[in-house]
N, C-alpha and C positions, 0 to 999 in steps of 0.2 A: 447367412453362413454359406460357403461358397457349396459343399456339399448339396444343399437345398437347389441354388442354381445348377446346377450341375445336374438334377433326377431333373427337374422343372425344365428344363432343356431339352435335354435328353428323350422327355415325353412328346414335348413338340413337334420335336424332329420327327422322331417314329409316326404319331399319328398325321402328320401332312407326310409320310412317306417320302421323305428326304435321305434320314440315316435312321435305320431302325437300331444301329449297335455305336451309338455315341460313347456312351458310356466303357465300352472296350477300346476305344481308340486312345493314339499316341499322342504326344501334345501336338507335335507338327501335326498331323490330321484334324484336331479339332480345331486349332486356330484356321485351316484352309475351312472347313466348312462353316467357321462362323465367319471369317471373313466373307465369305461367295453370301451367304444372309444378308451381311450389314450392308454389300453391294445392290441387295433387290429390295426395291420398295415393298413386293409383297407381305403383307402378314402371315404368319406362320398357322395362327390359331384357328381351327375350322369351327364357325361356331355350331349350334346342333349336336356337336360331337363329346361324348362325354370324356372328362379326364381324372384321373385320381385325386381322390381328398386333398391329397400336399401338394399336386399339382394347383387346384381349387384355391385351396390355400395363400399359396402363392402369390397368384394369382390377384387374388381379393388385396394384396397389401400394394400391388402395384396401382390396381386400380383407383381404391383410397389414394396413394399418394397424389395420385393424379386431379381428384377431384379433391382435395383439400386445399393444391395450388391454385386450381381453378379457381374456387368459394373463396379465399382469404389471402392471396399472393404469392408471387414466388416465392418471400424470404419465409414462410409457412416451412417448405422445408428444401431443404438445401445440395444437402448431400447424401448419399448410398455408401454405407460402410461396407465393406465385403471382411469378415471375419473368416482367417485361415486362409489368406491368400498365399498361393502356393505355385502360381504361373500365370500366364500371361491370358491362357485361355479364361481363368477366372474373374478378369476383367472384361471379356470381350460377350463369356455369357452375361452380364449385366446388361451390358449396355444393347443387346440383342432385345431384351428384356426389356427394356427404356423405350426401344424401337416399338417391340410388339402391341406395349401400350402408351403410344401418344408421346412418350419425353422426348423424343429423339425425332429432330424436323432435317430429312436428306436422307440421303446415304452416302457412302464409299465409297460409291463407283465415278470415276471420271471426271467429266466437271460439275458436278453436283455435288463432291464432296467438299469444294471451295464454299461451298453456305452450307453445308451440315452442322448443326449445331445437336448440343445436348442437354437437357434440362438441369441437373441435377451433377453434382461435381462427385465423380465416381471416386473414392480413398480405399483405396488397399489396404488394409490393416494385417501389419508382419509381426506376428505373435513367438513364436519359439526363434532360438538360435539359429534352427538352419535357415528359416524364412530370413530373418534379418541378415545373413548370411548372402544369402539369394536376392535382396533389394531393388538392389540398385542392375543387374543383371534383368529382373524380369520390367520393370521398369524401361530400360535402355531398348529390350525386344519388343515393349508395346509399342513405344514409340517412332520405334523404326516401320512398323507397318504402316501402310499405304494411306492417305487419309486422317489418323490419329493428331498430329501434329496441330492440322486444320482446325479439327473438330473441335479440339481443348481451346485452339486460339478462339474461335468461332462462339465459345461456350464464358468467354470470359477471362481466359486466358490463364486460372491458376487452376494447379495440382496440387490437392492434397495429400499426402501418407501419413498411415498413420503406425506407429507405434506403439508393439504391446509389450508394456512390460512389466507385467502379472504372469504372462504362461512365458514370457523367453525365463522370468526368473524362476520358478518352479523347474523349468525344461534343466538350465546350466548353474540355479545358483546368484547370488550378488552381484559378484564380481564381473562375471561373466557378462549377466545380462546387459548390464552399465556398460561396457565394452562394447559389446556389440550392439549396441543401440548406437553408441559414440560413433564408431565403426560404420555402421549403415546411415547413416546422418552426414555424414561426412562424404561418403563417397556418391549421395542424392543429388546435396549440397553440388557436387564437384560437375555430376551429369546433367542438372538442368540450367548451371551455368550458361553452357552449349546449346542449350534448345532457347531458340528465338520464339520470341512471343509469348514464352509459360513462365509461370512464378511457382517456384515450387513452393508449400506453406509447412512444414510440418508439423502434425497432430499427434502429442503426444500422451496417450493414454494413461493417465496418474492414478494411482490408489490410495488411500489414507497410508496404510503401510511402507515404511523406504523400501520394505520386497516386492511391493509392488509399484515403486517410484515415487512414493511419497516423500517428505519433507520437508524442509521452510521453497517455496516456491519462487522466490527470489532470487536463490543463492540455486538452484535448480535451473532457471533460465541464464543465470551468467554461465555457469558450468556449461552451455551446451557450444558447440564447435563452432568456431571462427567460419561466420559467414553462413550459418544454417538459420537464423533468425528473419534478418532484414525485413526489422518492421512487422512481419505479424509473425503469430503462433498459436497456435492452439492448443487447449488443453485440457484435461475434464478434471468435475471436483470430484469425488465418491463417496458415497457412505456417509459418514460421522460428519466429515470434514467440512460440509456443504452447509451444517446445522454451527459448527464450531466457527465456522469464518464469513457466513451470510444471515445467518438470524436474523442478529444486531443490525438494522441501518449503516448507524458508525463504522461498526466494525467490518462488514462490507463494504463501506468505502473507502475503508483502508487498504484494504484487500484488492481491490480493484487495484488502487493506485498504485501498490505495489509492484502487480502486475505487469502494468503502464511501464512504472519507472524502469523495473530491470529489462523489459522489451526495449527499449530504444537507448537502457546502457549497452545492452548485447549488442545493439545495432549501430552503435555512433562512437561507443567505447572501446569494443573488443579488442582485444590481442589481433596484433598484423600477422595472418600467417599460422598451419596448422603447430603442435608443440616439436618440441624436439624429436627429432630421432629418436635417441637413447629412449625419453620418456616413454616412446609408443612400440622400442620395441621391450622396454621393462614390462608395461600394460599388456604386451601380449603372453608374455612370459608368466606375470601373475594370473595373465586370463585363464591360460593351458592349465598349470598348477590346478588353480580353483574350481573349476569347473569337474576336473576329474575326483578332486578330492570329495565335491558337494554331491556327485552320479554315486561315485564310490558306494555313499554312509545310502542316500533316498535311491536307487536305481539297483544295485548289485548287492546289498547286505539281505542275505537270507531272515525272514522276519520281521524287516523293518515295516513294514504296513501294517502285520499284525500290531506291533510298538503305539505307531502313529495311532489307528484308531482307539486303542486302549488308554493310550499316556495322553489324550486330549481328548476334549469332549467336541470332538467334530461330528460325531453320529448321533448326537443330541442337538447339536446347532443344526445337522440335516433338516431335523424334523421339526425345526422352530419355523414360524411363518415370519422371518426377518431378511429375507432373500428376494431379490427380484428374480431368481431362476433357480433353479435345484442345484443341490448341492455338486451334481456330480453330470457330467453328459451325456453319460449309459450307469447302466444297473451292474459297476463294479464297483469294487476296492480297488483297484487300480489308479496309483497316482497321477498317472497321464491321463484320464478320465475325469480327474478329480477339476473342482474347479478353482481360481487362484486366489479368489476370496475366503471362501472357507479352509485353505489350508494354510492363510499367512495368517487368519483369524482365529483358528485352534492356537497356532502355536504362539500366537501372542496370548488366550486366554492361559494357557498354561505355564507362562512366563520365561520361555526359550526363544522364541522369535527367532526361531532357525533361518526362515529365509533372508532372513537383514545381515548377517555374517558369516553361515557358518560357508565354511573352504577359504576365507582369507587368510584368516591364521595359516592353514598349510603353506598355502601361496607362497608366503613371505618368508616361513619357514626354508623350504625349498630352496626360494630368490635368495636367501642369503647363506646358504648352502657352502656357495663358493665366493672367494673374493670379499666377505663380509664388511670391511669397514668402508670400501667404495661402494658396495651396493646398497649401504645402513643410507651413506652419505648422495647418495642418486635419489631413492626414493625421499629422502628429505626434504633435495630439491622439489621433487615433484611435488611433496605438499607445500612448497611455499610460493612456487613458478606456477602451475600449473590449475586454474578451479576447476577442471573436473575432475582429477583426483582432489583435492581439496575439498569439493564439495563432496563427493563418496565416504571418504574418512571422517569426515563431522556426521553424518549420517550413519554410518556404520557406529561410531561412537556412541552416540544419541541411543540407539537401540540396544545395544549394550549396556547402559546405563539404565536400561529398562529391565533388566532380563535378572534374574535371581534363581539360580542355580539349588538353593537350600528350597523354595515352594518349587523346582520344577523337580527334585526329586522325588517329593511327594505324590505328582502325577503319574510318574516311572511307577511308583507301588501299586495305581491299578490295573498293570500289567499280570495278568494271570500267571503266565512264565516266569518267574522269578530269573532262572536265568539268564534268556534274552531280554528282563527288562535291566539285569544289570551289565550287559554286555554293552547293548546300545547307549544306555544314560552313558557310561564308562567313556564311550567315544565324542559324544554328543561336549559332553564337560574337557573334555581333555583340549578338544578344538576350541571351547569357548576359551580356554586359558591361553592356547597358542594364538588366538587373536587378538585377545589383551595383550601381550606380548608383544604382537605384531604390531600395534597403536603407540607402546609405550615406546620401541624404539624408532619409531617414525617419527612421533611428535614430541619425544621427549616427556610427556606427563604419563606418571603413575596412575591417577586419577582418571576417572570417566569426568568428560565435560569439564576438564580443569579450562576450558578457553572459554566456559558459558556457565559461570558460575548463577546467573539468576533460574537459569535451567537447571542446571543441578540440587538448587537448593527447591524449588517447586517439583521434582521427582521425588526428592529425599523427604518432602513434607506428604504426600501421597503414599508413600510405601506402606506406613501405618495402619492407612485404613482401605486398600488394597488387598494384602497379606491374609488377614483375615476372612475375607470373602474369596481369597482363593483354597483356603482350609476348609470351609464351609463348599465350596464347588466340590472339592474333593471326596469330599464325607457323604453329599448328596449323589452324584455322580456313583460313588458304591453301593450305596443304597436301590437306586436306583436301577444299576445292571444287572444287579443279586436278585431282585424280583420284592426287594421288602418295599420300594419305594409308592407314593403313592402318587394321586395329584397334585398335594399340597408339593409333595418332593421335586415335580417335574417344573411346577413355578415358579422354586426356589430355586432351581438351575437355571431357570430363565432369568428370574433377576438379580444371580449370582455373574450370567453374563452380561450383563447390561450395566452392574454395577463394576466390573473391571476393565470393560472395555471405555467406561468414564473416565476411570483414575489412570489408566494407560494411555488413552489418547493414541490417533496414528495407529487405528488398529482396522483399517475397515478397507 
């Protein structure tokens, strides 16, 4: 986490008596003093000298890396993911970092940085809207600095980013995050066209959830922009999904090959050329809409948190040991706090899956505000011209198809408020209907999944025995809060989740 380098730096600095006030300075400021570092062969670290636990900390995982490449090879491990990358300087403490311990053979300075190399392929990972925003901008300013260019060619020649799209969608919503992932993919795409000798790869951060970029992964790599593929990609599996499509041998190697296939249709197939105008500035137009409508109901609604934690059993899944990290990043209630698994995973166990559509409905509503039967007939183009809206809309579809409104009201009734629990449901249901709406005059079907009817009929065989164990969450779940519940009740909420997150699927 860039925060982490950032103290671990910071301490460096201070104790070799360099910059005791890093941490106060400006970006231009830090980048000059890590740059004047990565210029001096010296190490930074005085040994003898004590440093704080997280500095310690630290410390010890660079070490490790260092000696696990050593014991078992480079492909041991690869790359440094920097989480929350927010500037430029938070690539350069990395790689400072790489320097202090061993990965980093040169420096910066002169002619020396013509054989600087670096062990380990540093990826940015740009998590919320402004970051993805911000891309291709702090990207453009790494590279412009003195030596960089080298270094990367030096190191192998490709750059990874990576993309998050668990907190951009949390941050702005469906619509939005898809957007600006497209948006920042594109304009990467466009910048390292221009840098000789690098290959840009993009790493794109998936979730079981379409809120958090999940999907058929197929129809996911044709969807992504004209000219961002070329031949490789990356991408992770998470959760459920990893057990649902790797178990099986077979079904792993299906899986693979899938993979395979649409990587070098993306790359030998695609469309000549980004989409239309019109299309991208409709896309922008739904993005504003949605994004405001999605902050609106989770950002600005008085009570809406109190809702969240009561109308889902996320305070219960906190405290399950089914997590590789805590539910939350600090000891709030605070949605920005929260983490983007346990929020797209409540709200699928309580059958809303708020992050997979809600603000598109508005959007659309809005978009067709004015001018209606040319804008009914644009966007229609777009779903039939266009797969990355194409691909959005099947997805958004798909999760909808999921969602039942009749058991998510039931979780509204654990809300102690009666009023603000029918204030919010009231909003929450009104948007679900303006999306259905928004689907049906795009694609022309009434119907969820009328273009996948074998999907339709394997959800609709599922509901039956779903339903039921979302009755039964609910009943325990009260019991449970009221103080009647016991152990037997806290196990039955365990496998009240485990048994809906099965029949749901694309929940993790």
């Amino acid at each position: 986490s860039s925060d982490k380098h950032e103290a671990t730096v910071a301490e460096l600095l201070s104790v070799a008596r360099i910059e005791s006030g890093y941490a106060t300075l400006d970006e231009a400021a830090r980048r000059s003093v890590l740059v004047a570092q990565l210029r001096d062969p010296r190490p930074l670290r005085i040994h003898g000298r004590a440093y704080s636990a997280e500095a310690e900390k630290e410390f010890a995982i660079f070490e490790r890396a260092r000696e696990l490449r050593s014991r078992f090879g480079a492909d041991t491990i690869r790359h440094y993911i920097i989480s929350h990358t927010e500037s430029v300087s938070d690539l350069l403490e990395v790689l400072l970092l790489l320097k202090e311990f061993g990965m980093m053979a040169g420096t910066l300075a002169g002619e020396d940085r013509a054989q600087a190399r670096v062990d380990l392929v540093i990826s940015p990972l740009f998590e919320t809207i402004e970051d993805l925003r911000g891309a291709e901008a702090i990207m453009r300013d790494f590279y412009a600095l003195p030596g960089i260019s080298d270094l990367v060619r030096n190191s192998g020649g490709v750059q990874d980013v990576m993309l998050g799209y668990s907190d951009s969608n949390k941050d702005g919503g469906y619509f939005s995050s898809n957007w600006e992932l497209y948006r920042a993919s594109t304009a990467l795409a466009k910048m390292f066209d221009a840098e000789r000798g690098v290959r840009l790869r993009l790493f794109h951060g998936r979730g079981g959830t379409v809120g958090r970029g999940g999907g058929p992964s197929y129809d996911a790599i044709l969807a992504q922009p004209p000219g961002t593929v070329n031949g490789q990609i990356r991408l992770t599996e998470q959760g459920e999904v990893i057990n649902a499509k790797y178990a099986n041998p077979d079904i792993g190697r299906r899986n693979l090959e899938t993979l395979m296939a649409a990587a070098l249709e993306a790359t030998f197939c695609a469309a000549e050329g980004p989409p239309l105008q019109e299309f991208i500035a409709a896309a922008d137009a739904l993005s504003t809409a949605s994004m405001s409508a999605y902050r609106k109901l989770v950002y600005e609604t008085p009570g809406f948190v109190d809702y969240f934690f009561a109308a889902t059993p996320i305070a219960e899944i906190a405290e399950l040991n089914i997590g590789s990290r805590p539910a939350s990043r600090k000891a709030t209630r605070r949605i920005e706090d929260l983490r983007a698994i346990p929020w797209s995973f409540s709200w699928g166990q309580s059958r809303v899956a708020l992050p997979g559509w809600f603000g598109f409905g508005a959007a659309v509503e809005a978009f067709l505000s004015d001018e209606r039967p040319a804008r009914v007939a644009l966007l229609r183009r777009m779903n039939a011209e266009w797969p990355f809206f194409r691909a959005l809309l099947s997805n958004l579809d798909m999760v909808m198809a999921k969602t039942d409104m009749g058991v998510a009201r039931r979780y509204a009734g654990l809300v102690p408020d009666r009023e603000l629990a029918a204030r919010i449901f009231a909003e929450i249901e009104a948007e679900w209907r303006r999306a259905g709406d928004a689907l049906a005059a795009i694609t022309g079907a009434n119907e969820r999944l009328a273009d996948n009817p074998a999907l339709a009929r394997s959800i609709a065989h599922r509901f039956p025995y779903i339903a039921p164990l979302n009755h039964l969450q609910v009943e325990l779940l009260r019991r449970w809060r009221s103080g009647r519940g016991d152990e037997a009740a806290q196990r039955g909420i365990l496998v009240s989740i485990n048994g809906i997150a099965a029949g749901i699927r694309n929940t993790g």
